[in-house]
C-alpha positions as CSV (number, residue, x, y, z in Angstrom):
1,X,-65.9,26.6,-65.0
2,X,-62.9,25.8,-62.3
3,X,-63.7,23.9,-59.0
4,X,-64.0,26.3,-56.5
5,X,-64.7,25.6,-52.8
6,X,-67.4,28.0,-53.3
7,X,-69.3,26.1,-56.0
8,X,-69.0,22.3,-53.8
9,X,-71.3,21.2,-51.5
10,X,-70.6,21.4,-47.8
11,X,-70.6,17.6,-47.1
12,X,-68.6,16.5,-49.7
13,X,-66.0,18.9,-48.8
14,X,-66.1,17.5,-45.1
15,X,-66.0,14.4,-46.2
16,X,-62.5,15.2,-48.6
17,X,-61.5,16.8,-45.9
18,X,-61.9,13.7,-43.1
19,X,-60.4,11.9,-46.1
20,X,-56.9,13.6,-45.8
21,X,-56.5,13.7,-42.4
22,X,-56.8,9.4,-42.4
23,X,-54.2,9.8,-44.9
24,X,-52.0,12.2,-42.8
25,X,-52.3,9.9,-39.8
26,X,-51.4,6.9,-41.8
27,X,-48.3,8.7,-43.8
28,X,-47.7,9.7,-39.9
29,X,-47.8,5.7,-38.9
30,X,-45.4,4.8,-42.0
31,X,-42.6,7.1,-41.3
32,X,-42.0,6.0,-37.5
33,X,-38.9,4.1,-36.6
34,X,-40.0,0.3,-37.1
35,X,-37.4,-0.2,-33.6
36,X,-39.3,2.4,-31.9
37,X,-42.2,1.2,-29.4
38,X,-46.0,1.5,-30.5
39,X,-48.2,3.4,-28.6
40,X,-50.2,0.2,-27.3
41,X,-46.1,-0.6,-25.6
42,X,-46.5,3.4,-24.3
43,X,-49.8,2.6,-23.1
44,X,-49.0,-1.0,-21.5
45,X,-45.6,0.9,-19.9
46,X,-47.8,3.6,-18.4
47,X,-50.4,1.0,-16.7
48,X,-47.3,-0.3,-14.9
49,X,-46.2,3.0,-13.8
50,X,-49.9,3.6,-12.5
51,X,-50.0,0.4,-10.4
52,X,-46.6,1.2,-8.9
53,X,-48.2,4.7,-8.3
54,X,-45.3,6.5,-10.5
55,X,-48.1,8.5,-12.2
56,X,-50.9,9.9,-11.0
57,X,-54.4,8.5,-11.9
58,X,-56.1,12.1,-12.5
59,X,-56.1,14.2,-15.3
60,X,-56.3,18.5,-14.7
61,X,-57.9,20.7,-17.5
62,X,-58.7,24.2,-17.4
63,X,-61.8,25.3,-18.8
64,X,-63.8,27.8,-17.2
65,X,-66.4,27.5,-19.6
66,X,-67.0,23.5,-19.5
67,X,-66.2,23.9,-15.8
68,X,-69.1,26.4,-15.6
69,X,-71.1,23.8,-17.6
70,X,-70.0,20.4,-15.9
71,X,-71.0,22.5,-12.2
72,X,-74.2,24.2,-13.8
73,X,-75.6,20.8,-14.7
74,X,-74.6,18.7,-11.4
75,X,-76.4,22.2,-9.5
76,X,-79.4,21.5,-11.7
77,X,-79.6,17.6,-11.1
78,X,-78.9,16.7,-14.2
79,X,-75.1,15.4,-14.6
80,X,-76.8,11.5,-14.2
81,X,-78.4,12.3,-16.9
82,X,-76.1,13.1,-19.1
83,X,-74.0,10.4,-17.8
84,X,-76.9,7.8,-18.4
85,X,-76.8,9.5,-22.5
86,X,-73.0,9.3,-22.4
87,X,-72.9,5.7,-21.2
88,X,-75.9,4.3,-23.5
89,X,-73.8,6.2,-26.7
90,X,-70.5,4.1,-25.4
91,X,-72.3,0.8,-24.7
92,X,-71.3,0.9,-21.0
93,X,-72.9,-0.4,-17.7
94,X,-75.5,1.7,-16.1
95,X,-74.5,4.0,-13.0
96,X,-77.0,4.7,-10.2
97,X,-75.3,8.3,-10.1
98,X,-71.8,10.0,-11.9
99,X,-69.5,12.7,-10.5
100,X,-68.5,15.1,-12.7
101,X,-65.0,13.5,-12.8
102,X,-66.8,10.2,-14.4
103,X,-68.7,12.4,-16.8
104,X,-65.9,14.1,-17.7
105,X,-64.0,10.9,-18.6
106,X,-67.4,9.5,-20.9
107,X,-67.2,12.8,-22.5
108,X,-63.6,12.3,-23.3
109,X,-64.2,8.8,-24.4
110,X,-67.1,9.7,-26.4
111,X,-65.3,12.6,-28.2
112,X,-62.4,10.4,-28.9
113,X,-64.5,7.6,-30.5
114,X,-66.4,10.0,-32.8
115,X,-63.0,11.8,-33.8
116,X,-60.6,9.1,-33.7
117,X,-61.7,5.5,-32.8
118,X,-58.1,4.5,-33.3
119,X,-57.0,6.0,-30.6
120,X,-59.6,4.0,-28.5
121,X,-58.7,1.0,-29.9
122,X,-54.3,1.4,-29.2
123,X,-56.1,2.2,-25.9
124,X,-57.9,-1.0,-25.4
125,X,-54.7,-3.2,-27.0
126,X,-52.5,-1.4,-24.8
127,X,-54.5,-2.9,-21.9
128,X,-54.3,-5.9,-22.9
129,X,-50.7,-5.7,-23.5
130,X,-50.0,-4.8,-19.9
131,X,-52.5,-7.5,-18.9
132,X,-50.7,-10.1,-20.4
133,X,-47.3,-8.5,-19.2
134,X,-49.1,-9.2,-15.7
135,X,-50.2,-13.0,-16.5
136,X,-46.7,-14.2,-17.8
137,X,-44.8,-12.3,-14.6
138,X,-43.6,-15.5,-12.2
């Protein structure tokens, strides 16, 4: 009887399937130019453009369904709430209340750590980066 993707059980084929994208993103990490700068160095460069106000500090999505979502719940009282969830899952401080803009960004950060805690952690290194850039600057 062949392997079919009929006859395998559901998890096992997510988990296969989790399994090759790590490999992807690691074949991805290999083949970069060993000259060309990491994405921590991106990230560090891009804190220095946002203190010299270069970039902008907000991000713009378009989404009329989360927007409908985001508006319904802050309407209905209940964006703190989900905010308090979202910062409990992400080990932050407690807020006495969130805007949708801060929700929006634990969301982000939440879906990022469950899907690719990598990308979290270039994050965090790339602030430190820039934050020892800062501390060795005369």
């Amino acid at each position: 009887m062949s392997d079919t993707t009929d006859d395998r059980d559901p998890e096992e084929l997510l988990e296969q399937s989790k399994e090759q994208k790590r490999h992807r993103s690691e074949s991805q990490q290999q083949r970069d130019e060993p000259d060309e700068p990491s994405l921590e160095e991106h990230i560090a460069d891009v804190y220095e453009e946002l203190d010299a106000g270069e970039v902008p500090t907000n991000l713009t999505m378009r989404d009329r369904n989360l927007a409908a979502l985001i508006r319904g719940l802050d309407e209905a009282g209940q964006l703190d709430d989900v905010g308090s969830d979202l910062r409990e899952h992400l080990d932050r401080d407690a807020a006495d209340s969130e805007s949708r803009g801060s929700v929006l960004g634990l969301l982000v950060r939440a879906g990022l750590d469950e899907v690719r805690p990598d990308l979290i952690e270039a994050g965090e290194a790339g602030y430190e980066t820039f934050t020892e850039r800062q501390e060795t600057q005369f």
